[in-house]
Structure formats: structure tokens, C-alpha cells
N, C-alpha and C positions, 0 to 999 in steps of 0.2 A: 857190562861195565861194573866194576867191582865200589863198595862203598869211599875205598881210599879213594878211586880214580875223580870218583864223584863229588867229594868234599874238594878235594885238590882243585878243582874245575867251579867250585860254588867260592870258594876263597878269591880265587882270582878274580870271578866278577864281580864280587863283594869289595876287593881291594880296587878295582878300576872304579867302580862307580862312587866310591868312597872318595878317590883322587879326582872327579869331575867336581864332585860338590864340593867340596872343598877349594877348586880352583873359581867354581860360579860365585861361594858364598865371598869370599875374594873379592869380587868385581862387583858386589852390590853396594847402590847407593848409600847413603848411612838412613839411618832408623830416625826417623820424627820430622824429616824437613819437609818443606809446605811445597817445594819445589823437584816435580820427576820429570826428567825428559821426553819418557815415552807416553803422560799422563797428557803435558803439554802439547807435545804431535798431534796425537790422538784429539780433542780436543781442536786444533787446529784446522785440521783433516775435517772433522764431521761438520765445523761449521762454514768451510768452505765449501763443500760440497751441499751444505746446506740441509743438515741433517741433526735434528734440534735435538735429539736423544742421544748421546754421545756413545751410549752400551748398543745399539740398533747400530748405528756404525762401525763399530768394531766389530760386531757381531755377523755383517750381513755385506763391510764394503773391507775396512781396512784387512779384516781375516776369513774373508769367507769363506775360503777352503776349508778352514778348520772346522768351520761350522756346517760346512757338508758332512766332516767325518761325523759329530754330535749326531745329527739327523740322523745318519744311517747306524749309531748305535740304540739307536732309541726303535730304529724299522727291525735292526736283527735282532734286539730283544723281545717284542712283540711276535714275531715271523719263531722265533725260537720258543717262545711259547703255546704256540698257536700246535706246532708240532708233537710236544710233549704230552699239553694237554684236551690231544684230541682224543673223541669216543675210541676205545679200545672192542676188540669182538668178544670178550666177556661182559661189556658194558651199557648199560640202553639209559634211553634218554625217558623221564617220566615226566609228565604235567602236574607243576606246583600246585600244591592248593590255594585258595582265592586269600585273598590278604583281609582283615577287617581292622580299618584302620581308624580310628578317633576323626570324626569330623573336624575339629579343630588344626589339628595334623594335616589331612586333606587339604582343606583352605589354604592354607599356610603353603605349602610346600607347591599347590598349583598356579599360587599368586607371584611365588616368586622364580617358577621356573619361567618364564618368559624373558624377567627382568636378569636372571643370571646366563640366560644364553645372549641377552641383548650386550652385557657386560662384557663377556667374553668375545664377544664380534669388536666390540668398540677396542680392547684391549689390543688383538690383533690392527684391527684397522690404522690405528693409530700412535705402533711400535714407533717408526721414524719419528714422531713429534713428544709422544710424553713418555713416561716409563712402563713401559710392560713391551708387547712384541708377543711373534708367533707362539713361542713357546709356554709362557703365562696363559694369554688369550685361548689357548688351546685346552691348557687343561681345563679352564674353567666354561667354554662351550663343552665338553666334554660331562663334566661335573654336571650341567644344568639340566642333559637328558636325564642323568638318572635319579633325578628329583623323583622322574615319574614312580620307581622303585618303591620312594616314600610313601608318596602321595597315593599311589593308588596300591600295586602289589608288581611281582613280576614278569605276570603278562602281558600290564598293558604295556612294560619298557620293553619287550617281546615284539610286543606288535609295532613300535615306532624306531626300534632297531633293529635296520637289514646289516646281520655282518658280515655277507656277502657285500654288500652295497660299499661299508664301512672299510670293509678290505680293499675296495679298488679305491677308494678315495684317501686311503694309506695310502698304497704303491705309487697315485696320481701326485701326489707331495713327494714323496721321493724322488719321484723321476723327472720332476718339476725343476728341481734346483741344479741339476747337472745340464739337465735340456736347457737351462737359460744359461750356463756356463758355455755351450758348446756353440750356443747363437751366438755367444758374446765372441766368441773365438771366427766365427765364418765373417766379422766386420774387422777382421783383421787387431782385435784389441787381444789384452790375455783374459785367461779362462776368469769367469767370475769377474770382469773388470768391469767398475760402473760407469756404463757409456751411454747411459740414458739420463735426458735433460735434467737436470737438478731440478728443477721448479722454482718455486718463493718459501723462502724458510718458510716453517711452523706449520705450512699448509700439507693437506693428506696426499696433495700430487710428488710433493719435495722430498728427495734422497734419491733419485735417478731410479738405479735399480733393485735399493735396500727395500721397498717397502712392498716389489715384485718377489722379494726372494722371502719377505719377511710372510707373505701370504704364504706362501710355499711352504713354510717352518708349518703356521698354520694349522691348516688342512692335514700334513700329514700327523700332527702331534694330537690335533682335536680325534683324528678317526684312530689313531692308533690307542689312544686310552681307552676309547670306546670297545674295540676289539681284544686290548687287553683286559678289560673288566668285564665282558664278557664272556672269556674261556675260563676267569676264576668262579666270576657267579655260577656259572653251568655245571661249575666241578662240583660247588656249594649247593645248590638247591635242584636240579634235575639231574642230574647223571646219577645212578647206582650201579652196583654190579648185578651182575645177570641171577644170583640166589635174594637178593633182597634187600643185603648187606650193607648198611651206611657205612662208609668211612669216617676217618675221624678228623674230617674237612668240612662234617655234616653243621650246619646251623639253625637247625631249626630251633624254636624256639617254646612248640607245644600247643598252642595255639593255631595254627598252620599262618603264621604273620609271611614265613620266610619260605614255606612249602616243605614238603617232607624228602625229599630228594637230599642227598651226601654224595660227596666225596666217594670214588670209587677208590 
């Protein structure tokens, strides 16, 4: 295809999509009023069903298909890294050196991983009723493993992260929120439709099947950060190339705080 043929063919879609937005910007509400239609519904919707966080309803009943798509962008970005940045056969894997870290530091950062993975469970647990949900709640269970990082070096976050283990508790999220769509579908209702009992507003039973699908978000968002923060640390402090060679992804720091491994 020659360059004319190609501009000619980039014009046109530029001139179509140029003629939708313009036809959407058209049909928008006007700018500053206290009063939306779909803000109203919405709003409506979550609290009839009895879903006290009105973003957890949108998120998980009035649109949850879309919020499948999210989930599975966030599994094929991890999954697409997991790919790129695996060991290569010029590349080996080396044992960090031991961290020496400030006892005050230590304290600190052991005192508070407990209470930042406790947060992040509550965060998820309690998407349907206050503000946050799987997604939040995730990353910060995810966050509170690698305190250990801080606090101790990165073996012991070695030793307490299986990413085997973390990979299947990915995929298990993933495949969690479709598997509950397709149940929802053999009771005769549509894909993703909340047909499970509302409960009593505000309480952790209430949103039917938002707070099912909201653990789902979860699990795979908490395991998948863990997995993605894993194949970058590996790139950063154990993997080299097979002459000795640090990359220039290496972090050490000279001390052996972060271990002497780089970037291949």
C-alpha cells in the first residue's frame, strides 16, 4: 500500500470519528447543572438493590461486563509481562546479597505490615458498603507483602512469595468473574445479572452478587501485582547475563541493601 493510499484511508477515519464527536458533543447535557440523568439512575439502581457504595454498583451490577473487560486488561498485562520478562538462555539467576537494614526501619515497616494487609482485606471486604472495592483493596494487600522488602531484604519476600502459587490465584480471579456470569446465565437470568438476595443495606451480606464479584476483582488484582512486581524485581536484583554483565535496570545501591544482580 503506497503512502498516498494510506493517508487517504487515515483522512477518512479521522473525518468519521471527527463527525461522531461532534454529533455526541451535541447531545451533551449542559456544563455545571446539579442535576444528570444517568447519575440519578445510577444512584437509584444501587440503592434499590441495596448497594450503599454507588461506584461498587456501577462497577460490579449496573456495568459489569465492562468491568470484566478492565479485569482481563490488567490479567493480559501481567501474563504479557510475565512472557517478555522471563529468564532468557544467556541469563541466570544469582542470590542477592543479605540487606542490612536500620533497626528502626525494621520495626517500623514489620509493625505496619500486618496492619496494611489487614487494610487492604477490609478495603476489598467492604467495596459494596463504603468507598474502595476489589481493585483498591488489592493493590494495597499486594503493597503490604512487600513491606517484607523493606523491613527485612529480599529473600525473606522470596521466601513468603510463591509466584507460582500467586499465578494461580491470578488466573483463579480471572476465571472467577466469567464462572459467576455463566452460573448466572444456567438460572435462566443474563450474563452477569444480580440475582442473588440483596440483603440489609450497609451490611457486608448486601449487593446480591456485587460483593461476589467484587472479591473476584480482588484476588486477581492483589495476586497479579504481586506477580507483576516480581518479574521487574528479578530483572533488578537477581537475573544477569551469563558473562557477568549488569544491565542498566541494575539497582544496587553498593552496600548490597538491594543485592548485586541487574538487569540483563
Amino acid at each position: 500500500m503506497s503512502l498516498r493510499v494510506r493517508m487517504v484511508v487515515l483522512a477518512v477515519g479521522l473525518l468519521g470519528l471527527a463527525a461522531m464527536l461532534v454529533a455526541a458533543f451535541r447531545k451533551l447535557p449542559g456544563f455545571g447543572g446539579s442535576w444528570h440523568p444517568y447519575g440519578q439512575r445510577a444512584v437509584e439502581t444501587a440503592l434499590g438493590r441495596h448497594t450503599s457504595n454507588v461506584i461498587a454498583s456501577i462497577n460490579f451490577d449496573q456495568r459489569a461486563f465492562d468491568t470484566m473487560g478492565e479485569q482481563a486488561i490488567l490479567f493480559g498485562a501481567v501474563l504479557g509481562t510475565v512472557v517478555i520478562l522471563r529468564t532468557t538462555r544467556d541469563e541466570r539467576r544469582v542470590e542477592p546479597e543479605p540487606a542490612r537494614v536500620p533497626a528502626p526501619l525494621r520495626r517500623y515497616a514489620l509493625a505496619v505490615l500486618p496492619v496494611t494487609l489487614l487494610t487492604g482485606l477490609y478495603v476489598v471486604a467492604h467495596g459494596q458498603v463504603s468507598p474502595g472495592g476489589g481493585f483498591q483493596g488489592g493493590v494495597v494487600a499486594a503493597t503490604a507483602l512487600h513491606l517484607l522488602y523493606i523491613a527485612v531484604d529480599y529473600r525473606a519476600l522470596q521466601r513468603v512469595r510463591s509466584v507460582p502459587l500467586f499465578t494461580l490465584a491470578d488466573a483463579a480471579g480471572e476465571a472467577g468473574y466469567p464462572l459467576l456470569g455463566l452460573g448466572v446465565l444456567m438460572t435462566g437470568a443474563s450474563f452477569l445479572e444480580n440475582v442473588l438476595p440483596y440483603g440489609t443495606l450497609g451490611t457486608l451480606s448486601s449487593g446480591g452478587t456485587v460483593p461476589v464479584l467484587n472479591a473476584a476483582i480482588g484476588l486477581e488484582v492483589a495476586a497479579a501485582v504481586v506477580v507483576l512486581l516480581a518479574q521487574f524485581l528479578d530483572q533488578a536484583i537477581v537475573i544477569e547475563s551469563e558473562d557477568g554483565e549488569q544491565g542498566a535496570g541494575s539497582v544496587g545501591d553498593g552496600d548490597g541493601r538491594r543485592g548485586e544482580g541487574g538487569a540483563a
